[in-house]
Structures are given as C-alpha cells and as structure tokens.
VOBA-1610 file (N, C-alpha, C; in pm, whole numbers, padded with zeros to 5 digits, always signed):
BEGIN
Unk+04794+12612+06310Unk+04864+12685+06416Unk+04985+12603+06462Unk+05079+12701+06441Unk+05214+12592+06531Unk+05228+12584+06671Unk+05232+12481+06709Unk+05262+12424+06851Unk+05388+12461+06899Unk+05422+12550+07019Unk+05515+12585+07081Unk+05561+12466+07150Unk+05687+12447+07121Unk+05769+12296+07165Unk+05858+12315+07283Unk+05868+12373+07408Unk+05979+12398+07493Unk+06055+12253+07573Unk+06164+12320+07620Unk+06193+12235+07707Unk+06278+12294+07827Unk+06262+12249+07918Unk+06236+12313+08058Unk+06452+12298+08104Unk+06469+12367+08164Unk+06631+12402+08174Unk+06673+12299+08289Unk+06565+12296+08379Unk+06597+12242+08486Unk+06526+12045+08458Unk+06493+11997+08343Unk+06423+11883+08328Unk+06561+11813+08277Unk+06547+11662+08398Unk+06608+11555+08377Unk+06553+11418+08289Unk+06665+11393+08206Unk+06572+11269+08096Unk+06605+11207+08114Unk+06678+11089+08213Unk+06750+10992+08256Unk+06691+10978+08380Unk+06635+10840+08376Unk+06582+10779+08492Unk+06694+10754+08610Unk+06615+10813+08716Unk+06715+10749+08843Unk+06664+10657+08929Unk+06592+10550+08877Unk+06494+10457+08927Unk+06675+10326+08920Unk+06683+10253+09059Unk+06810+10142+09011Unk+06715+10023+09027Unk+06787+09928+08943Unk+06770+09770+08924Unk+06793+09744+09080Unk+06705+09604+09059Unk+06772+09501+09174Unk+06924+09481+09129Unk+06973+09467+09285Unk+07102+09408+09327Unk+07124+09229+09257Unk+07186+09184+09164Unk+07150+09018+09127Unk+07162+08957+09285Unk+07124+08837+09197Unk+07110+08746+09332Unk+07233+08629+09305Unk+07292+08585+09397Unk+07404+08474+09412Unk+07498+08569+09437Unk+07506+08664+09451Unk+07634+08752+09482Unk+07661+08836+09611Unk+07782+08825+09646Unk+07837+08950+09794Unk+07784+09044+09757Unk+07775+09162+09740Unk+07714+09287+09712Unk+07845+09421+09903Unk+07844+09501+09795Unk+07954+09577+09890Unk+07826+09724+09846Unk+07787+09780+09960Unk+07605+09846+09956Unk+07654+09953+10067Unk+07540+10035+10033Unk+07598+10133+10150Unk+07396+10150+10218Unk+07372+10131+10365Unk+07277+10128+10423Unk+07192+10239+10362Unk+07049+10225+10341Unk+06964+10322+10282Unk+06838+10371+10406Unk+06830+10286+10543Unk+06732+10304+10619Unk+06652+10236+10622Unk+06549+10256+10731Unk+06417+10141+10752Unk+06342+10234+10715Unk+06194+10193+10687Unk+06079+10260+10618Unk+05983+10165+10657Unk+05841+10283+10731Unk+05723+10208+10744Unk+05669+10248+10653Unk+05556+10142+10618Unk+05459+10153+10544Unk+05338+10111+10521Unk+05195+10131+10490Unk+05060+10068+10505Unk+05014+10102+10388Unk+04959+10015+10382Unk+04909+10004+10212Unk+04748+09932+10269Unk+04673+09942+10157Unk+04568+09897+10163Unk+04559+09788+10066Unk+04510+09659+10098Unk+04457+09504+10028Unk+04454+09518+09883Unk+04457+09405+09805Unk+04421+09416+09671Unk+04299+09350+09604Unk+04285+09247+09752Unk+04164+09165+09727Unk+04069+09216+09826Unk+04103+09267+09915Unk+04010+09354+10044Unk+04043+09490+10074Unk+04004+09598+09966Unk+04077+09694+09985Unk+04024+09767+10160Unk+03944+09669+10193Unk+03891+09767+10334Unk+04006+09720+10447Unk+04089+09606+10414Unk+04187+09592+10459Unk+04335+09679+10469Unk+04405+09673+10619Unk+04511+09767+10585Unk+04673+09652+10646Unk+04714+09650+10535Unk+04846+09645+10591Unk+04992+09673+10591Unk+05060+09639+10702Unk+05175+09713+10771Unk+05256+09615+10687Unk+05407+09727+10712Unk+05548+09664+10663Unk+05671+09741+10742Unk+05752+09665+10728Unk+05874+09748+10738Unk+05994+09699+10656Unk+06023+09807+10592Unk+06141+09769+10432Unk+06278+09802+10494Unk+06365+09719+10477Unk+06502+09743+10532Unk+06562+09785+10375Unk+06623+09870+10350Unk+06666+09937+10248Unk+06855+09907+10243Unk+06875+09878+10105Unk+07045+09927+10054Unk+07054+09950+09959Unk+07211+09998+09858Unk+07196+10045+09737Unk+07274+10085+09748Unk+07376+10017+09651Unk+07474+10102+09581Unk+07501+10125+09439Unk+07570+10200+09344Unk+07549+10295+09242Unk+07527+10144+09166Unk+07524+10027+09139Unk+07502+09950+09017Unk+07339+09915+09064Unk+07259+09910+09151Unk+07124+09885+09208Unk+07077+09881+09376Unk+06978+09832+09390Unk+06915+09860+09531Unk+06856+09705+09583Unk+06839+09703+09659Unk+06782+09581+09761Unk+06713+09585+09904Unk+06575+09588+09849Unk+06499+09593+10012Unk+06444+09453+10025Unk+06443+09440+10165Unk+06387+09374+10219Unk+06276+09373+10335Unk+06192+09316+10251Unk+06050+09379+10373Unk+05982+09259+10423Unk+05921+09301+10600Unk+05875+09238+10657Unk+05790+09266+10696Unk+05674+09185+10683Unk+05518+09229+10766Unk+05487+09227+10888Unk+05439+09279+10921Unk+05373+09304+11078Unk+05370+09185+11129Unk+05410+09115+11214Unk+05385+08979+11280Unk+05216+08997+11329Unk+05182+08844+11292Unk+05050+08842+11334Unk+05032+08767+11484Unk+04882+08745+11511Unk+04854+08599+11588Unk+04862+08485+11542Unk+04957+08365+11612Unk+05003+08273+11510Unk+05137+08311+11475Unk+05213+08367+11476Unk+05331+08417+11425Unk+05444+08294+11494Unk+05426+08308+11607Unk+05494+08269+11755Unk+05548+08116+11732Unk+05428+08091+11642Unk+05425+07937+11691Unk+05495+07835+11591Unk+05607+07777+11596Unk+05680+07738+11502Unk+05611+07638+11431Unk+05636+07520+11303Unk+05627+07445+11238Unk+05705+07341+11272Unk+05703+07229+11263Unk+05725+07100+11303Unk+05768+07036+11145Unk+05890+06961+11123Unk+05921+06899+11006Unk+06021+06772+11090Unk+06026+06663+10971Unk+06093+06541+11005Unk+06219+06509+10911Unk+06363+06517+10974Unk+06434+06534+10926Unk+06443+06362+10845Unk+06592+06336+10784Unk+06635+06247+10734Unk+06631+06100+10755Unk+06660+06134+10891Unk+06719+06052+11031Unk+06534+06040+11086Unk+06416+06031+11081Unk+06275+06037+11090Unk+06292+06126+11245Unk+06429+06208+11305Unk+06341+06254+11411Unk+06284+06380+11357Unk+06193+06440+11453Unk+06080+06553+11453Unk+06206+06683+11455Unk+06157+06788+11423Unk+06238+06885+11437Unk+06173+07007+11433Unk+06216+07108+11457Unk+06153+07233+11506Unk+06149+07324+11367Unk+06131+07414+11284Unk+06153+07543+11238Unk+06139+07615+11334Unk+06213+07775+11329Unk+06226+07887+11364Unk+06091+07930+11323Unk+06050+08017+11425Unk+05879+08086+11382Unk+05909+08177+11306Unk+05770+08257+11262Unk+05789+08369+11197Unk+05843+08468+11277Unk+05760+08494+11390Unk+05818+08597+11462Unk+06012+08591+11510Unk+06045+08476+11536Unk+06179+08474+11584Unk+06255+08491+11429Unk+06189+08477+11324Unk+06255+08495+11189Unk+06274+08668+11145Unk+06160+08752+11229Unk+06153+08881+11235Unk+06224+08931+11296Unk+06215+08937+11435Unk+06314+08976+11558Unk+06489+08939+11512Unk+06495+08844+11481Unk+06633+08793+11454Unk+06717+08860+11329Unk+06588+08907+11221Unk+06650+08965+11123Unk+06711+09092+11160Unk+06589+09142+11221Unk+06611+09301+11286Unk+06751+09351+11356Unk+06745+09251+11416Unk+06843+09263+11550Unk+06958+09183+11421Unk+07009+09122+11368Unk+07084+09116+11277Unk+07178+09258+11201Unk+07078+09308+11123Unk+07086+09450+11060Unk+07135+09518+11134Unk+07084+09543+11270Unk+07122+09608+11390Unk+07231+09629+11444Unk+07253+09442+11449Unk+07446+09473+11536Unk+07524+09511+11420Unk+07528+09480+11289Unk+07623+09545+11187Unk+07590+09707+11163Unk+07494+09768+11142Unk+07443+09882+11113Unk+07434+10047+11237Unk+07365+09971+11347Unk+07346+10081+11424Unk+07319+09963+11601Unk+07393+09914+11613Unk+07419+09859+11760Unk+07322+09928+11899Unk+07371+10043+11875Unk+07329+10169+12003Unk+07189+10153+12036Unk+07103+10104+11868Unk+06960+10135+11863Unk+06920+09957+11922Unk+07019+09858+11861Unk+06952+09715+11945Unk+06948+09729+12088Unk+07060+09802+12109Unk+07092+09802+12290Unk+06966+09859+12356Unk+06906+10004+12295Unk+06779+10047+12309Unk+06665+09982+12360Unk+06677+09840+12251Unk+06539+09749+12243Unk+06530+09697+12322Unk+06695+09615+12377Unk+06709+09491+12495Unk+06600+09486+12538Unk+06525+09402+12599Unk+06411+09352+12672Unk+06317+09456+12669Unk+06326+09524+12579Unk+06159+09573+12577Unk+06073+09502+12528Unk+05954+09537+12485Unk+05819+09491+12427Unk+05729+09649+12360Unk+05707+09627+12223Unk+05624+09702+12199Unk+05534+09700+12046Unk+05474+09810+12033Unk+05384+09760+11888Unk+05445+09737+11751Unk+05427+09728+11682Unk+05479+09693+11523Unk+05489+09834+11507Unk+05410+09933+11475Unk+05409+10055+11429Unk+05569+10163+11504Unk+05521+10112+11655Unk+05634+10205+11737Unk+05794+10135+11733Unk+05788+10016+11676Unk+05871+09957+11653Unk+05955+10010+11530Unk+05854+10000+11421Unk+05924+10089+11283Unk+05990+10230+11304Unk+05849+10291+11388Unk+05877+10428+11401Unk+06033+10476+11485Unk+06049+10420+11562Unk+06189+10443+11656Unk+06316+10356+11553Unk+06311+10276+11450Unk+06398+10238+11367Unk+06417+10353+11275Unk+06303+10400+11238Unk+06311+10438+11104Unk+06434+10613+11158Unk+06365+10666+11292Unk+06481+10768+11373Unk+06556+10730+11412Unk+06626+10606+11469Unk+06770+10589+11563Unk+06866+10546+11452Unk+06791+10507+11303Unk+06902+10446+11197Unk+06925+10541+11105Unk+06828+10678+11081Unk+06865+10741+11020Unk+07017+10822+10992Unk+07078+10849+11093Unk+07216+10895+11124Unk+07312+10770+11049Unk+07282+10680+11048Unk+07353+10562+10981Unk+07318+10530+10833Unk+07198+10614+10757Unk+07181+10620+10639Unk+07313+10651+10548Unk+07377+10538+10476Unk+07506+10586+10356Unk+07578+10484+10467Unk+07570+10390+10551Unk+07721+10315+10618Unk+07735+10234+10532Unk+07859+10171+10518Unk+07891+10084+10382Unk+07945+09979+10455Unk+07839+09872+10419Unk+07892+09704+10431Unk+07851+09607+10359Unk+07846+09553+10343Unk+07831+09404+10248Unk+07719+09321+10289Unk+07629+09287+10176Unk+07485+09220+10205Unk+07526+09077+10123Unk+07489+09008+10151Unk+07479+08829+10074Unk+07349+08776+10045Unk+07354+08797+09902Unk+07169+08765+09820Unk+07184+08634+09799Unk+07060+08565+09782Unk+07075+08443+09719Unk+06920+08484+09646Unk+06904+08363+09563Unk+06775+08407+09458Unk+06633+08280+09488Unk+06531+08344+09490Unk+06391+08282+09508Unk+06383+08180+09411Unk+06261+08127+09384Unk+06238+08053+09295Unk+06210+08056+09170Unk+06209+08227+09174Unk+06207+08296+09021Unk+06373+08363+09004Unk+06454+08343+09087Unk+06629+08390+09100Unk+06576+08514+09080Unk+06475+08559+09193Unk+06520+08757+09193Unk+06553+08750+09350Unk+06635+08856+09400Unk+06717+08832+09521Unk+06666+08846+09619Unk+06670+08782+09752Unk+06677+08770+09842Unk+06748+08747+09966Unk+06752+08781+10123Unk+06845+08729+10201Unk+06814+08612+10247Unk+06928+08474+10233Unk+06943+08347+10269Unk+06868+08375+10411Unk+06798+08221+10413Unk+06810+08194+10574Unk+06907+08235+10650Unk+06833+08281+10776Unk+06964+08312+10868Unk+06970+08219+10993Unk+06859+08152+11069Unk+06802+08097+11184Unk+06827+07929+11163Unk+06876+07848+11278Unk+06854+07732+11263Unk+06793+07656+11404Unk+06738+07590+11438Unk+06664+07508+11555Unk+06712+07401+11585Unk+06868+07318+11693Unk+06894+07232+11646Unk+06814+07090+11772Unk+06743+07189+11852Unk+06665+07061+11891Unk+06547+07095+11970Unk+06412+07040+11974Unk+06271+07086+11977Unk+06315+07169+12198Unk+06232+07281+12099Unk+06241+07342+12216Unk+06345+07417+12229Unk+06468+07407+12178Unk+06602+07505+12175Unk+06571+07658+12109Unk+06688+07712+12117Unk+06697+07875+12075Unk+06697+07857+11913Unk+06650+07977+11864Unk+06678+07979+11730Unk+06816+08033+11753Unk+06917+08020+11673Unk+07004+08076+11659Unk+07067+08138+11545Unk+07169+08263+11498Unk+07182+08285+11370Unk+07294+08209+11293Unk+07269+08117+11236Unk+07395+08013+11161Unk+07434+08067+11024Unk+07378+08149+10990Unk+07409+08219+10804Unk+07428+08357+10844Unk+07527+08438+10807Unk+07500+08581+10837Unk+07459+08611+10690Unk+07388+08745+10717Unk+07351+08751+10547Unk+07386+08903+10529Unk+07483+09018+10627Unk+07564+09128+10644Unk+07647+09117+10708Unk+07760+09215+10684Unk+07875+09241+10764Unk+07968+09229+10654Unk+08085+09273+10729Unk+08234+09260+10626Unk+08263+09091+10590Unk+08227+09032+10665Unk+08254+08860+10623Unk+08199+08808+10552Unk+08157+08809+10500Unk+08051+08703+10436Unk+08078+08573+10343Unk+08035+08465+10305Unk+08049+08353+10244Unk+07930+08267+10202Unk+07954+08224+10074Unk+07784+08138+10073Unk+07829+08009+10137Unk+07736+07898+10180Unk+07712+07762+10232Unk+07709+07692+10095Unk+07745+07558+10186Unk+07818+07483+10066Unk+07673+07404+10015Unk+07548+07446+10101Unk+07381+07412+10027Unk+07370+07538+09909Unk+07412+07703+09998Unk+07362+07758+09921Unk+07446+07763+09759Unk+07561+07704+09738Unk+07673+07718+09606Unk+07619+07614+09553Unk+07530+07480+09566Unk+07441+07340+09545Unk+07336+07458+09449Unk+07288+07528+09537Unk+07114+07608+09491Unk+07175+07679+09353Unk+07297+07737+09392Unk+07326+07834+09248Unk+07379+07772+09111Unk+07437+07668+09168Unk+07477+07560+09084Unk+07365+07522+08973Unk+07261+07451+09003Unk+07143+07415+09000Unk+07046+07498+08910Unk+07066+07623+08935Unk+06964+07725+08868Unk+07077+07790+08773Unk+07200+07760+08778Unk+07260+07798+08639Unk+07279+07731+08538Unk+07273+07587+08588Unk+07293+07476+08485Unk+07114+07456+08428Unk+07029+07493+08469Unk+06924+07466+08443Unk+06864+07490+08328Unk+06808+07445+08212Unk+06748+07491+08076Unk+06630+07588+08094Unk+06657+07682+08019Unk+06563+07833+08022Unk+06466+07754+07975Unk+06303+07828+08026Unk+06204+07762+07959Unk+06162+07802+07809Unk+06089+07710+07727Unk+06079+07749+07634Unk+05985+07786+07591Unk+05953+07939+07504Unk+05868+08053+07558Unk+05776+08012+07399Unk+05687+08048+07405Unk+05566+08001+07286Unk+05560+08141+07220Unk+05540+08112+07042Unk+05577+08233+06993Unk+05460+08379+07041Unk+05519+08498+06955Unk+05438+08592+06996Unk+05293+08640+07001Unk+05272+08492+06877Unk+05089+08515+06833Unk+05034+08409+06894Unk+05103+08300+06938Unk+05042+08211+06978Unk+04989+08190+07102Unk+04891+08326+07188Unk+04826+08310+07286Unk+04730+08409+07225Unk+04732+08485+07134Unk+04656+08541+07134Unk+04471+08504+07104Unk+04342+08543+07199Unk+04236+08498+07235Unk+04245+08363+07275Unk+04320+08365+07339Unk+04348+08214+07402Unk+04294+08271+07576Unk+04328+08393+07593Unk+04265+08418+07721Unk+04395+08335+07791Unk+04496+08414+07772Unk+04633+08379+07849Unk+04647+08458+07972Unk+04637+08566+08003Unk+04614+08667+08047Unk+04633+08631+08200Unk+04721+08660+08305Unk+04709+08604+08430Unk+04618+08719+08526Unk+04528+08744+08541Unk+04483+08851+08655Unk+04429+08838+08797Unk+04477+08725+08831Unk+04462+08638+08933Unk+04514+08838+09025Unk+04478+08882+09167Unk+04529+08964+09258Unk+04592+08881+09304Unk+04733+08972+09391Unk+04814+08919+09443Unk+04778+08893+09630Unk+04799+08805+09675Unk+04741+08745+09815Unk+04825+08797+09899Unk+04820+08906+09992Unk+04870+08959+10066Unk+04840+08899+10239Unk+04928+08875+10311Unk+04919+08807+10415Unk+04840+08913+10514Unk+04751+08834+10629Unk+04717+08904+10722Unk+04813+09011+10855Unk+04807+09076+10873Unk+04927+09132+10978Unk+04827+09292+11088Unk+04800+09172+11131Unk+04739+09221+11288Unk+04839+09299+11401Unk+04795+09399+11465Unk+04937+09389+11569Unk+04972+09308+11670Unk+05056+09280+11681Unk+05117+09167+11799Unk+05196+09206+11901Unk+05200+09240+12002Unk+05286+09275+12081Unk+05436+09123+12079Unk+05519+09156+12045Unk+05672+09079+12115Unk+05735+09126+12193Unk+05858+09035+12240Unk+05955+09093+12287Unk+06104+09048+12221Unk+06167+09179+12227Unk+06271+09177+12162Unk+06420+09111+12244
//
C-alpha cells in the first residue's frame, strides 16, 4: 500500500530557536522582558523553585539572564583579604539582586524603579509587577556588555564593588546602556582565554565502556521567599 506523503501549506522548516549572544562583546539588543518562572528540583523533585529571567535579543541571538529567588542567608555578605592583608567586604547576594534589577531598570523602564522606591515585597509579586510595568518596553534597543564564564558562554560582568567594611555596594561596571566599555581586568580575562590552548579531546572510540558518561544532576540552589527592600 502506498503511503500518502503531504505537506502542510502553512508548515515552517527553519528553526526560529537563536544562539547565544558571544561573550567578550558590546552587543546592540533590543529588550525582550522579564519572565517568572518555577520549575521543580532535579535532585528533589518535591522541591519548587523560583526565577526571574531578564531577557534580550537581537536578529544574530538572545541573552537571558536569570536570577533566583533570594533566600535566608542571602543578606549576609562574604568577607575576603585583599593584597594589602586588609579584610574586605563582598557585595551580598541579595544587594547583587536588587542592584541588578534596579540597573536594567534605570536604562529600560525608570517609571517602574520609581514604583519600587522604598517598598518591600515578595519574590513572586516582585516578578509579577516587572513582568507588567516592562512589558510596554518589550523591543527598546540598547546595548548589553557580556563577558564569558569559565566555560566562555556569556554572561553579565560584575557590576557591584564594596570599598570599605560596612560601606554601600555601589555600581562600578555598567553592564547596559548606550556607553559601555570593558575594564582593563576584564580585556586581562579575554586576553587570557584567547591565547589559551584548546583542550585536547581523546579520540571517538576511546571512551567507549569506559563508563565516561557524566550523569551527575545538576545542583540547583535553595530559594525560599525573602522579603527585601528595594
């Protein structure tokens, strides 16, 4: 019997799925929106957790950046010893959250930081009132500054610096807006990972029943709600 073969008038065969944005580069992006989201654990699926993805993309690829729910513990910064042996502060997680937000904010949709000024509220109602006051600003076109992880897939540079225990975090890197520039650490980092020798990869048979296989789950952080203030 012959098999009737159609094909549908209205079917697209070209993926519209985009690449990451590279990393070490300005990027000129047009805003895509905030997005909540909850997913359930991979190692505890009775576990649930929160995000919020800051979205861009323009026609050569896309770039989100997502942040988890601040937990308990968030607040409380890390302690490191600089060069010079004095003590020094990091920026917490939470002031690394808030700061990003409100970042995105004054370049993107201002009206909606002014909103926040000194409030306080949940992670969820937090997304939820982003994900409506920025929508109207979905498609604004400005310029994002990636730099690359430790595998060089992209990311936004530090933005926060602490310059003495107990001081403000403040934002010393912008990583949007029409200005942008890398630091003369971060042109060191790119330097570094371009001059660097690719590793050298073992042929195609030579893992096989070797039990190469990585299936380790991926460790997803805890993210409780926390009340802040913005």
């Amino acid at each position: 019997m012959d098999l009737n073969i159609g094909f549908k008038a209205d079917e697209k065969y070209v993926s519209t799925n985009l690449p990451l944005l590279k990393a070490w580069e300005i990027h000129d992006v047009k805003f895509d929106g905030f997005e909540y989201s909850k997913f359930a654990g991979k190692k505890d699926p009775s576990a649930t957790y929160e995000v919020l993805k800051i979205k861009f993309k323009n026609d050569n690829g896309q770039f989100v950046h997502t942040l988890f729910a601040p937990k308990p513990g968030d607040e409380v910064r890390s302690k490191r010893t600089n060069s010079n042996g004095h003590e020094m502060e990091n920026p917490s997680n939470l002031e690394n959250f808030t700061k990003t937000i409100g970042h995105v904010l004054t370049e993107v949709c201002p009206e909606a930081l002014n909103k926040l000024s000194g409030k306080s509220t949940t992670f969820e109602k937090l997304c939820k009132f982003l994900e409506k006051e920025t929508n109207p600003k979905i498609g604004f076109e400005t310029k994002i500054k990636l730099i690359g992880d430790k595998d060089n897939k992209p990311k936004f540079p530090y933005l926060l610096s602490v310059f003495e225990v107990g001081g403000d975090a403040v934002i010393t890197n912008n990583c949007i807006g029409k200005n942008l520039g890398f630091t003369a650490y971060e042109l060191e980092q790119k330097k570094k990972i371009e001059s660097a020798k690719p590793t050298k990869m073992p042929a195609l048979d030579s893992t096989i029943g070797q039990g190469s296989e990585n299936n380790t789950p991926i460790k997803e952080d805890e993210s409780d709600d926390l009340d802040f203030n913005l």
